[in-house]
N, C-alpha and C positions, 0 to 999 in steps of 0.2 A: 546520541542514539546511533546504531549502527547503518550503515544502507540498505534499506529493504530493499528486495528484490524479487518477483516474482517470475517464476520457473515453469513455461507453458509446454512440456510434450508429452504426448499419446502412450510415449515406451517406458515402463518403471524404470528399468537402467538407466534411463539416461537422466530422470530425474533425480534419481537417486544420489548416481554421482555427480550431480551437478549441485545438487543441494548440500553433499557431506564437503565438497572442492570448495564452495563460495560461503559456506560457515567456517570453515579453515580459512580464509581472509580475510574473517572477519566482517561478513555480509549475514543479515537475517533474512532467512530465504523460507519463501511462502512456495509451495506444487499446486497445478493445477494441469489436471488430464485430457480437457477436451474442450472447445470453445465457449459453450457457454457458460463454466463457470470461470474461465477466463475472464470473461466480461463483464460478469457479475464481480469479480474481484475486483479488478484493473477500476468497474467504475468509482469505488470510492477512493479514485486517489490518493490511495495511501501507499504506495508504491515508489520505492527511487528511481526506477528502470523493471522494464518488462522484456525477459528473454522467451520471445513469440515463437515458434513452432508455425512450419506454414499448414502444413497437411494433418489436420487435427478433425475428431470424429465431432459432430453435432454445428460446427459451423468453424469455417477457416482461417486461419492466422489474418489474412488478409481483409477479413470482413469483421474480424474481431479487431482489427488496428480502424480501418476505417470508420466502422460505430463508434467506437472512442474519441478519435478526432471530430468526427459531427456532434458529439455529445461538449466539446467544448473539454477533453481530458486531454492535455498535452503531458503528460509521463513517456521518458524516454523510451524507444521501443528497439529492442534485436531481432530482427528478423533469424529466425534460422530455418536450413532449408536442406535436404539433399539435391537440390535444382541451383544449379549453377549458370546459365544460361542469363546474358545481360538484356534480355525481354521481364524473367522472373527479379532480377535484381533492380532495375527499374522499376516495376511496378509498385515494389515493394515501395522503396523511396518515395515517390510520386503519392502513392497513399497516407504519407506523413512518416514512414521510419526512419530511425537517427540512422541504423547502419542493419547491414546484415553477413552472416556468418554462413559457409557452406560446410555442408556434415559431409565427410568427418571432420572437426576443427580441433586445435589443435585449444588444450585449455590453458596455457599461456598468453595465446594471443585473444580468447574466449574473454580474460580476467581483463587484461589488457586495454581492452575495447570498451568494456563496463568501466572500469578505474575511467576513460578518458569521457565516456558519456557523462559520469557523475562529476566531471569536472566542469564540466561544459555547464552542465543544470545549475552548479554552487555557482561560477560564474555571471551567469544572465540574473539569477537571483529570485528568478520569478518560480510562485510558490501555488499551485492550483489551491483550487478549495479541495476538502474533505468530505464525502458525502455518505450517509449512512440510511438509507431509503429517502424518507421524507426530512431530515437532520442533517445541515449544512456549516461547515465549520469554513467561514471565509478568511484564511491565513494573510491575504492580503489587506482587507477590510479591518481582519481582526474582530469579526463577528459572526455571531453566530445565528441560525433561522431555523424554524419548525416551521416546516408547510407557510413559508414567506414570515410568519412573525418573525420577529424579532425577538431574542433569548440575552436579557441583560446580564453579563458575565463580570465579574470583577477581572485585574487583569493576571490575577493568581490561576484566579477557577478557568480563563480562561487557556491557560499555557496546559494546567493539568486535560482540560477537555481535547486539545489538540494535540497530547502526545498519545491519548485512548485512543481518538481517531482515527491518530497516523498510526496507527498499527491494528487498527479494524479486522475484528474475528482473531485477532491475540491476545492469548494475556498477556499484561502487563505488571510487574512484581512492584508492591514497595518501592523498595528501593531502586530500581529502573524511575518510577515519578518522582521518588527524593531527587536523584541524580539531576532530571532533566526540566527539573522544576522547580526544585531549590537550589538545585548545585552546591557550592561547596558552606550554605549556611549552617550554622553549628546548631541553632537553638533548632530546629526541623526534624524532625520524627517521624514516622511511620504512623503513632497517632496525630499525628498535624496531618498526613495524607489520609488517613482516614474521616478526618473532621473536613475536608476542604470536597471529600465525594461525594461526602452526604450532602455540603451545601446544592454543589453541582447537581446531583439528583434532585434536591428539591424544588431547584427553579427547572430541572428540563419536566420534573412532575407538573408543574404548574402549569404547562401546557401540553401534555398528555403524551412527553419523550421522555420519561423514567425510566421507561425498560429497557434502553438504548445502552445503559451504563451498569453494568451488572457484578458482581462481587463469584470470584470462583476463589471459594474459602480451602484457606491452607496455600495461596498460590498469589491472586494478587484481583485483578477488576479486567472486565473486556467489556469495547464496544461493540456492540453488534446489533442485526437482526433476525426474526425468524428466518427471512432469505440469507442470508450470509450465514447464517449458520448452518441450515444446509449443505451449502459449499463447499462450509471448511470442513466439515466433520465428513463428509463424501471424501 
């Protein structure tokens, strides 16, 4: 799958072009306008790295990093800022950011900086959980919880549940879950990922997260919620 990335500023240009720049490298890049629904994205860790915006309407790049880190979400973070001053660039850091950028920045050194974050993250190897309101997908555990139960997964259902996840409020096509869930087996279909979502639906039905895993026909399945739908369709 490719590096998700989420894209935080207040200005359409800028997200715009940062979004058309970072899907030409080959990055899937998620926008978001204003702090809180920043936060609401960012929490379910489904993110490679987060390009933060400091001066954002409804609550601030900096309060949007900090809630995150209290929350126990370590995803890489960019500061970016037109505040160049080594008080604003400190704080930044000190609040938990990998690095930060001063606008204007150049998008070379913008890609740059990301390429060397997501290096860093593949490196250390450590994988947050996944979180979808009350729906916990534990990457390192390798388990999954509803409101603390515990959701018995095979270890098939369980890869196809955490590539829905990891891309929370996207769809997800076929063959994108062929690819990163069967990879290159031959006998694998498109009907096999269909038999393997409904099993997945029926044990998260079993404990009253069915709705969490949802079918957009003609296209492919997204996990999400009422909240995160909101977000993304905003």
């Amino acid at each position: 799958m490719r590096p998700r990335v989420l894209v935080v500023d207040d200005e359409p240009g800028v997200r715009k072009a940062l979004q058309r720049g970072l899907t030409a490298e080959g990055m899937d890049v998620v926008t978001a306008a204003d702090g809180p629904s920043a936060l609401r994205l960012a929490q379910t860790g489904a993110f490679d790295v987060l390009l933060l915006d400091i001066m954002l309407p409804g609550l601030s790049g900096y309060r949007v990093l900090q809630q995150l880190r209290a929350q126990g979400v370590h995803t890489p973070v960019l500061l970016v800022s037109a505040k160049d001053g080594e008080i604003d660039q400190a704080d930044g850091l000190d609040l938990g950011a990998d690095g930060y950028l001063v606008k204007p920045f150049s998008f070379v050194v913008l890609v740059a900086q990301v390429r060397a974050v997501l290096r860093r993250a593949t490196s250390q190897g450590v994988r947050g959980a996944l979180r979808i309101g009350g729906l916990v997908v534990d990457r390192a555990a390798r388990e999954v919880r509803w409101n603390d139960d515990v959701v018995a997964l095979s270890p098939r259902e369980f890869a196809l549940l955490e590539v829905l996840a990891g891309r929370a409020g996207t769809v997800v096509t076929k063959d994108e879950l062929l690819r990163a869930v069967w990879g290159d087996e031959q006998a694998a279909t498109r009907n096999v990922v269909e038999v393997y979502v409904g099993y997945v639906r029926r044990k998260l039905d079993a404990v009253g997260a069915g709705a969490f895993v949802r079918t957009v026909r003609g296209h492919g399945y997204v996990a999400s919620d009422p909240e995160l739908d909101q977000v993304t369709t905003g």
